[in-house]
DSSP file (Angstrom, degrees, kcal/mol; ACC not computed):
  #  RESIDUE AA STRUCTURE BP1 BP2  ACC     N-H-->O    O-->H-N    N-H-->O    O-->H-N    TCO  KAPPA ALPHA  PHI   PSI    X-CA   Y-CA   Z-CA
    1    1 A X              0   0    0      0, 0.0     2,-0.0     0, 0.0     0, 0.0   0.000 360.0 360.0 360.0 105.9  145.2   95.8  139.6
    2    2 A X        -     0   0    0      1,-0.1     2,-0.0     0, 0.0     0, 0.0  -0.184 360.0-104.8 -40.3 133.0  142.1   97.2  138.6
    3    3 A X        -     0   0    0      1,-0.1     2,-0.4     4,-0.1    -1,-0.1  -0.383  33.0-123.0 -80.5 141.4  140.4   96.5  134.8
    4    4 A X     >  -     0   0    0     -2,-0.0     4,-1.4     1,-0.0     2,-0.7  -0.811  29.3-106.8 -79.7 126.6  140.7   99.4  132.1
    5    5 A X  H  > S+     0   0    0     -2,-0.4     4,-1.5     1,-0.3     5,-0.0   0.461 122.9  60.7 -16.3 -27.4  137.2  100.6  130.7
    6    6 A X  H  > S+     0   0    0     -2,-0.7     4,-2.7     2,-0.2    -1,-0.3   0.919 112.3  36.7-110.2 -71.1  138.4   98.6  127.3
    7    7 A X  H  > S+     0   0    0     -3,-0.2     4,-1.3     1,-0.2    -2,-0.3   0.588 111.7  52.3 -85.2  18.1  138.5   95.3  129.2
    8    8 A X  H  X S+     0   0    0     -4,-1.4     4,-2.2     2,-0.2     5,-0.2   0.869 114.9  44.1 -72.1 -55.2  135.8   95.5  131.4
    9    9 A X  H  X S+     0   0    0     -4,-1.5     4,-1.9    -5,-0.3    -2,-0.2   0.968 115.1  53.5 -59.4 -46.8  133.8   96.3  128.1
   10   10 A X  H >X S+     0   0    0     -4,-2.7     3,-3.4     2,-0.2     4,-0.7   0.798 117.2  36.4  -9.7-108.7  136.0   93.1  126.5
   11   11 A X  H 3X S+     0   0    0     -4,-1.3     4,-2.0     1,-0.3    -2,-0.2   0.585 113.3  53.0 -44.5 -66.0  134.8   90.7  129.6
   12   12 A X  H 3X S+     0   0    0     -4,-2.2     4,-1.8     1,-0.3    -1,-0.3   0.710 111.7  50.3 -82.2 -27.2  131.1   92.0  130.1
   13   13 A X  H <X S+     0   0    0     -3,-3.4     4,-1.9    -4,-1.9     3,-0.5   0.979 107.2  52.2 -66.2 -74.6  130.8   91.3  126.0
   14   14 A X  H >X S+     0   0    0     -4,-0.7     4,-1.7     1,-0.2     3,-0.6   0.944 112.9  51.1 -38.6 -50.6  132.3   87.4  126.6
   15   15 A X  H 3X S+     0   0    0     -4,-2.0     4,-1.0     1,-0.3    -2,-0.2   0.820 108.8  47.7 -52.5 -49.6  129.5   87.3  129.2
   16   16 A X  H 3X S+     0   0    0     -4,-1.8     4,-0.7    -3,-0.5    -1,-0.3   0.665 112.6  45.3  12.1 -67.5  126.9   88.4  127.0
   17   17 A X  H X< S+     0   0    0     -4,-1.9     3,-4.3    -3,-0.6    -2,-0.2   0.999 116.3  46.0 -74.9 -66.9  127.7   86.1  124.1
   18   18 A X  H >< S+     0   0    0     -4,-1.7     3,-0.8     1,-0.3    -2,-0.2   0.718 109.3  58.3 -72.4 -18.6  128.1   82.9  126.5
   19   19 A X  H 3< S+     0   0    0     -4,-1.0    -1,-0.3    -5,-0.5    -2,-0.2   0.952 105.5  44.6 -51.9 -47.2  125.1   83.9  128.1
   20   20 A X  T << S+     0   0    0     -3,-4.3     2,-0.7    -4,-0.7    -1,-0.3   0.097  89.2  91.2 -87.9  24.6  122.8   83.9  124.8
   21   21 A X  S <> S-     0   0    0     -3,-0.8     4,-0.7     1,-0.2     0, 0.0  -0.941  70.9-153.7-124.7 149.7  124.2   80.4  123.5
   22   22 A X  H  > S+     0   0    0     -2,-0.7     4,-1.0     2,-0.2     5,-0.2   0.898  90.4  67.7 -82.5 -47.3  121.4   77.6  125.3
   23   23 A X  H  > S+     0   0    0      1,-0.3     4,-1.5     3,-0.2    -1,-0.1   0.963 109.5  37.5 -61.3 -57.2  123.9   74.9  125.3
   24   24 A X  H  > S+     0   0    0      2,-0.2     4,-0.8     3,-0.2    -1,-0.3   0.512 108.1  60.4 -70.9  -5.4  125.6   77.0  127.7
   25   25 A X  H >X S+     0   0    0     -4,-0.7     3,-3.6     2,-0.2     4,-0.8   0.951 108.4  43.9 -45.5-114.1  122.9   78.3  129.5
   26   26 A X  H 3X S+     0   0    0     -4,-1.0     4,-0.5     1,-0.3    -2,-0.2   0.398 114.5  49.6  -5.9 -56.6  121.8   75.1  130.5
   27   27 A X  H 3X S+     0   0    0     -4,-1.5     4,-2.2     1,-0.3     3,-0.4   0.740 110.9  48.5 -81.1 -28.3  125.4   73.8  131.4
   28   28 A X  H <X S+     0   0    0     -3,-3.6     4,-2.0    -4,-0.8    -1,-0.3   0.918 111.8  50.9 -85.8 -39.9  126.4   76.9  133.6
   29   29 A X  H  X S+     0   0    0     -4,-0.8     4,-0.8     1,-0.2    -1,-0.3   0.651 111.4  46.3 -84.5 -12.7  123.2   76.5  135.3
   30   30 A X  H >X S+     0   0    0     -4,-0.5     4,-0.9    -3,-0.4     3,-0.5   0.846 116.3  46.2 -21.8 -78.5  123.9   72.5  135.9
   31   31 A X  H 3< S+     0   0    0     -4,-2.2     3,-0.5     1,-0.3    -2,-0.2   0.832 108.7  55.5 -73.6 -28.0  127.4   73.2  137.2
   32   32 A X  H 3< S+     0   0    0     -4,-2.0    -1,-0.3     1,-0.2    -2,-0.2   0.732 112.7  41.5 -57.1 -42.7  126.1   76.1  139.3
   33   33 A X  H << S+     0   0    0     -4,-0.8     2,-1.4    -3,-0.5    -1,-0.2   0.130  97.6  96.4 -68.4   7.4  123.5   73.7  141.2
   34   34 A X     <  +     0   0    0     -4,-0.9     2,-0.2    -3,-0.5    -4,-0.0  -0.778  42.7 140.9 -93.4  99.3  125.9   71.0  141.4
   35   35 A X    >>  -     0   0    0     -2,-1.4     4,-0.9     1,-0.0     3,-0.5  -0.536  64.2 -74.9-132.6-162.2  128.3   70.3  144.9
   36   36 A X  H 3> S+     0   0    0      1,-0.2     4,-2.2    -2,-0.2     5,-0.2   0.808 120.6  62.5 -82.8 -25.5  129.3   67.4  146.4
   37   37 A X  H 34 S+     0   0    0      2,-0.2    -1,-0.2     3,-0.2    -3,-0.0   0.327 101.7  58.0 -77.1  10.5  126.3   66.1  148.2
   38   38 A X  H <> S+     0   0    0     -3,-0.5     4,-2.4     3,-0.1    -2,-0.1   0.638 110.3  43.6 -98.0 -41.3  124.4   65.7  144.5
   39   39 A X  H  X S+     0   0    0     -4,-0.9     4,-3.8     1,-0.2    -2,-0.2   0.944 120.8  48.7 -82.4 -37.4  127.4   63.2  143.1
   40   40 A X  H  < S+     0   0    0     -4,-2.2     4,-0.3     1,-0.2     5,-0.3   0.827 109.5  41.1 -81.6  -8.8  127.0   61.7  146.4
   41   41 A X  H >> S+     0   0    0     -5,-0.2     4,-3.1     2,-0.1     3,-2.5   0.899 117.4  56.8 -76.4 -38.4  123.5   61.2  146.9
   42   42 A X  H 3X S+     0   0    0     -4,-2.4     4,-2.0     1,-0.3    -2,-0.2   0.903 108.8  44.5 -54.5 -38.4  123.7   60.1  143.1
   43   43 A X  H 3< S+     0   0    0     -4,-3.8     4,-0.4     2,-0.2    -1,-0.3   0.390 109.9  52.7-104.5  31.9  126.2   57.5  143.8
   44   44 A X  H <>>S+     0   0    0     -3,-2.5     4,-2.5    -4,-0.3     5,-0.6   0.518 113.1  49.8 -96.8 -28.3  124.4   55.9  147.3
   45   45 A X  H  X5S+     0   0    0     -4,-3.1     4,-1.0    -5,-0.3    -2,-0.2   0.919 114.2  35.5 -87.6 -17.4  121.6   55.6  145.3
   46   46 A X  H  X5S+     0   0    0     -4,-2.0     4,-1.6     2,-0.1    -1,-0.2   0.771 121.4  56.9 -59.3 -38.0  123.4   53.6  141.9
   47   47 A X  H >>5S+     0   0    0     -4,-0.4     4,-2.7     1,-0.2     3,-1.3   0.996 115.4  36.4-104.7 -59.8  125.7   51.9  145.2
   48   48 A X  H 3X5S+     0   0    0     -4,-2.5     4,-1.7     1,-0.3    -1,-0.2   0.943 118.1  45.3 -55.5 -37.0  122.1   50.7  146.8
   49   49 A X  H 3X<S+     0   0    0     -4,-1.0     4,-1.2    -5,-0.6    -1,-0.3   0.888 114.3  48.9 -69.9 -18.6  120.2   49.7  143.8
   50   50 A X  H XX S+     0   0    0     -4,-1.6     4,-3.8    -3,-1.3     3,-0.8   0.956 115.5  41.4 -71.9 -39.6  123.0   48.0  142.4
   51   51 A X  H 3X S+     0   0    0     -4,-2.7     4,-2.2     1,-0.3     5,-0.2   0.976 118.3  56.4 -80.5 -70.2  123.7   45.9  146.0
   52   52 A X  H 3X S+     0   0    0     -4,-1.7     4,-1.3     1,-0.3    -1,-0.3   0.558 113.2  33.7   7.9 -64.2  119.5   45.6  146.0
   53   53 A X  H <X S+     0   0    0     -4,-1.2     4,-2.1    -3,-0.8     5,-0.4   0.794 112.9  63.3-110.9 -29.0  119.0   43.9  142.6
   54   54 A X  H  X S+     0   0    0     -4,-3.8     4,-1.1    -5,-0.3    -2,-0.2   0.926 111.1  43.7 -42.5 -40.1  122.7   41.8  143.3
   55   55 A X  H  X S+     0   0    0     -4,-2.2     4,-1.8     2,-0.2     5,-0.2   0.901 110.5  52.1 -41.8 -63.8  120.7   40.3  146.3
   56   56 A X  H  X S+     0   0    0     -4,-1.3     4,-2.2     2,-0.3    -2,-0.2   0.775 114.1  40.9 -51.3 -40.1  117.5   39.8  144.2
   57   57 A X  H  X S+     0   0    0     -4,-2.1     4,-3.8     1,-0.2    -1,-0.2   0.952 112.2  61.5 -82.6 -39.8  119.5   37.7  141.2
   58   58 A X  H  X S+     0   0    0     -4,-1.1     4,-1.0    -5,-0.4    -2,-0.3   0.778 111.9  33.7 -71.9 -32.7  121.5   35.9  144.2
   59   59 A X  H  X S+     0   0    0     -4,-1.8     4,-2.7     2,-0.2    -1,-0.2   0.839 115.7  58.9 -89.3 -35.6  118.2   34.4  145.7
   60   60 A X  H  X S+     0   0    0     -4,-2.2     4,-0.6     1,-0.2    -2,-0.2   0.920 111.4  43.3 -32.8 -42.4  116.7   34.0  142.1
   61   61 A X  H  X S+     0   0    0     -4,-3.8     4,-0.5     2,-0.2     3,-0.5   0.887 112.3  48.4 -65.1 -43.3  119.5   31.9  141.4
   62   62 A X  H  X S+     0   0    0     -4,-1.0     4,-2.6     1,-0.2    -2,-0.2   0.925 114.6  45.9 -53.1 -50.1  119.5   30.0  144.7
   63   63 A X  H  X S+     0   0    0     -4,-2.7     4,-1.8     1,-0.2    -1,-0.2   0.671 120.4  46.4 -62.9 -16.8  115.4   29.1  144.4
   64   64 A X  H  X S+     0   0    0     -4,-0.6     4,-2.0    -3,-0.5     5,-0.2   0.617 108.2  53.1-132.1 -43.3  116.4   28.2  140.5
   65   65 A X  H  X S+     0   0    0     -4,-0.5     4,-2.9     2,-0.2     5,-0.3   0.917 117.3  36.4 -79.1 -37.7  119.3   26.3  141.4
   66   66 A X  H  X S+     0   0    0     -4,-2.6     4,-2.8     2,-0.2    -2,-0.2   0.950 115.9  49.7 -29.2 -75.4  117.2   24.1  143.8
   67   67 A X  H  X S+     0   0    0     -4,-1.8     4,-2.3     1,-0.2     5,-0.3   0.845 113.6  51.1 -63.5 -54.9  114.1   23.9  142.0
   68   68 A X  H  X S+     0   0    0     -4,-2.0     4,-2.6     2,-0.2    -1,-0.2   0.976 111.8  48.9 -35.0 -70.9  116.4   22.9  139.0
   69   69 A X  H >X S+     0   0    0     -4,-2.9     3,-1.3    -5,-0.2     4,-1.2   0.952 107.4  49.0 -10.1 -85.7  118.1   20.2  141.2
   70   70 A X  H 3X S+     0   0    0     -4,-2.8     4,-0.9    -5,-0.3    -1,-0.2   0.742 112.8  48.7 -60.8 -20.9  115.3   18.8  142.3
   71   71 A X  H 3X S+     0   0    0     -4,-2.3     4,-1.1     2,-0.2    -1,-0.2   0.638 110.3  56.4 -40.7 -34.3  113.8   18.5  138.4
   72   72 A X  H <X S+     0   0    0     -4,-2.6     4,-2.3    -3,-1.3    -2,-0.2   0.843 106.4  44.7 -81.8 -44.1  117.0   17.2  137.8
   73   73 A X  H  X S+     0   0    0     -4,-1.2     4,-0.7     2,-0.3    -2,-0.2   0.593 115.5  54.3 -82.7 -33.4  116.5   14.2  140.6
   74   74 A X  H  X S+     0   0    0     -4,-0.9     4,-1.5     2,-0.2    -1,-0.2   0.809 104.7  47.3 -14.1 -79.3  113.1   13.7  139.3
   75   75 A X  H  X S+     0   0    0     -4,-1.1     4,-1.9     2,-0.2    -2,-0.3   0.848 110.7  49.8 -77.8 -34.7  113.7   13.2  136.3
   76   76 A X  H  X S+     0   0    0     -4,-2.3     4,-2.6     1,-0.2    -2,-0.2   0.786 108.6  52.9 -51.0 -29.3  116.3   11.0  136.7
   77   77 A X  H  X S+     0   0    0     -4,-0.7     4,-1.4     1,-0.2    -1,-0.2   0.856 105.6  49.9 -91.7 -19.0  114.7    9.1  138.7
   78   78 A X  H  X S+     0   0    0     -4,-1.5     4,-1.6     2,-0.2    -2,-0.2   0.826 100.6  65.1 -60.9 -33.4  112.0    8.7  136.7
   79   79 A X  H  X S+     0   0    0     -4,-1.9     4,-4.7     1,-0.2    -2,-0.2   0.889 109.2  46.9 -44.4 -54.8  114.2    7.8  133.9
   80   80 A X  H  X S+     0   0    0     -4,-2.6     4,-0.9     1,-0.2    -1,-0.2   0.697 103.2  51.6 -11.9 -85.8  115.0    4.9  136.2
   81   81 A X  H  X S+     0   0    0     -4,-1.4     4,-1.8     2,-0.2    -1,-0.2   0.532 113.8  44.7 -57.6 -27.9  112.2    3.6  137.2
   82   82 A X  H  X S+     0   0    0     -4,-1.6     4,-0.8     2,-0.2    -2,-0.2   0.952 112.7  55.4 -89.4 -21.2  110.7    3.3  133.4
   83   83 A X  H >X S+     0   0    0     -4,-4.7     4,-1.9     1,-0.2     3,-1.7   0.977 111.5  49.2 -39.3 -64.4  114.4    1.8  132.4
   84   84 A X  H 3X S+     0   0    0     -4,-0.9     4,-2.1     1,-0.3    -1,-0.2   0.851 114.9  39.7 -41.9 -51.2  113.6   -0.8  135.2
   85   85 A X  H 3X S+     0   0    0     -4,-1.8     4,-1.7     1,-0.3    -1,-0.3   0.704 111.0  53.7 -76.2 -17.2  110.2   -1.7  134.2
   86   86 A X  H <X S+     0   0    0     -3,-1.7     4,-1.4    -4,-0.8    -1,-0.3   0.815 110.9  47.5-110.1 -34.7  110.8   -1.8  131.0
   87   87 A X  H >X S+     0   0    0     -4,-1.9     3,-1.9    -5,-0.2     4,-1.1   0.996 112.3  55.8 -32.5 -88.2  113.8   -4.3  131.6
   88   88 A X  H 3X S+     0   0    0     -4,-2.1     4,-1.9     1,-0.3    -2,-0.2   0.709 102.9  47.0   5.2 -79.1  111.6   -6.1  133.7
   89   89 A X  H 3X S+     0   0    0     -4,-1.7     4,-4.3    -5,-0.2    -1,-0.3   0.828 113.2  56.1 -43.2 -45.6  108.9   -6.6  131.2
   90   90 A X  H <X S+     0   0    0     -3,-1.9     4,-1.8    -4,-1.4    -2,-0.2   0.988 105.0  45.0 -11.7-104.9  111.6   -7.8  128.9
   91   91 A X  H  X S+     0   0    0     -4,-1.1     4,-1.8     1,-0.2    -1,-0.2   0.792 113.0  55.3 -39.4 -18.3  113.1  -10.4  130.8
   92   92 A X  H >< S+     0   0    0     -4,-1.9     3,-3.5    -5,-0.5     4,-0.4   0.908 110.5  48.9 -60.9 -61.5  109.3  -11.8  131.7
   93   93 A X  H >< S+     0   0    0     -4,-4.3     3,-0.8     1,-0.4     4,-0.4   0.622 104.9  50.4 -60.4 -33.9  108.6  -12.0  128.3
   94   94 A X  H 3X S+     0   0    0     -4,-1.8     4,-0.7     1,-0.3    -1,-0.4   0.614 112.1  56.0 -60.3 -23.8  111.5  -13.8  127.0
   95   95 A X  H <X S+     0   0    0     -3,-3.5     4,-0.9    -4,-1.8    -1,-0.3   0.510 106.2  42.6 -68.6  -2.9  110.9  -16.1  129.7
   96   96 A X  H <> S+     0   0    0     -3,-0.8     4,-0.8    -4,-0.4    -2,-0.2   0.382 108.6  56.7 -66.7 -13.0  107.7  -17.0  129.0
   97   97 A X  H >> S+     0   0    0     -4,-0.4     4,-1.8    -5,-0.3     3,-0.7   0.897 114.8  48.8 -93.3 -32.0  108.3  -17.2  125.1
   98   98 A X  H >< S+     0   0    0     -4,-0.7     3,-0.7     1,-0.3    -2,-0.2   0.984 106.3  50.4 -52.3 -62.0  111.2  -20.0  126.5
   99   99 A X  H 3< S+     0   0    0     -4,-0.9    -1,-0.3     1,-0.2    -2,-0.2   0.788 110.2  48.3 -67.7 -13.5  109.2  -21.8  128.6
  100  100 A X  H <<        0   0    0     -4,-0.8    -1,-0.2    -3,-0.7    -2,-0.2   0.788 360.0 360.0 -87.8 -19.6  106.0  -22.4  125.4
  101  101 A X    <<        0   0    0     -4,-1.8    -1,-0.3    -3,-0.7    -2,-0.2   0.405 360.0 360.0 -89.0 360.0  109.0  -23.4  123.2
């Protein structure tokens, strides 16, 4: 059914208006460039960088957890050794202070 002279003038007037407002400018021209290979390039490239820096934290963590470890083994064992020594010294001394008395 073909448009009467009254809404043709109508509709070319809504065009008009929505034309001059920026906000919509901008958004028609957005949705106009916009298909399906743009949300899908957008979301291989969120999919990779996310998988990409998940990798990156997951060997940070591993070398961290190691290096931690082995800090951990370290220090404990240093802990040990001066417990030991420090026993040690102990026990000398209290026998020697035995044996002058």
């Amino acid at each position: 059914m073909p448009m009467s002279d009254e809404e043709r003038r109508q509709l070319l007037e809504i065009e008009r208006h929505l034309r001059q407002e920026p906000g919509l400018a901008k958004l028609s021209r957005q949705l106009g460039a916009a298909n399906v290979y743009t949300a899908l390039r957008r979301l291989s490239v969120l999919t990779i960088a996310g998988g990409a820096l998940g990798l990156i934290l997951l060997v940070v963590g591993a070398v961290l957890h190691n290096a931690l470890f082995i800090a951990g083994v370290g220090v404990l064992a240093g802990t040990q050794v001066l417990v030991g020594v420090t026993a040690i010294v102990v026990e000398v001394r209290a026998y020697r202070r035995e044996q002058r008395g």
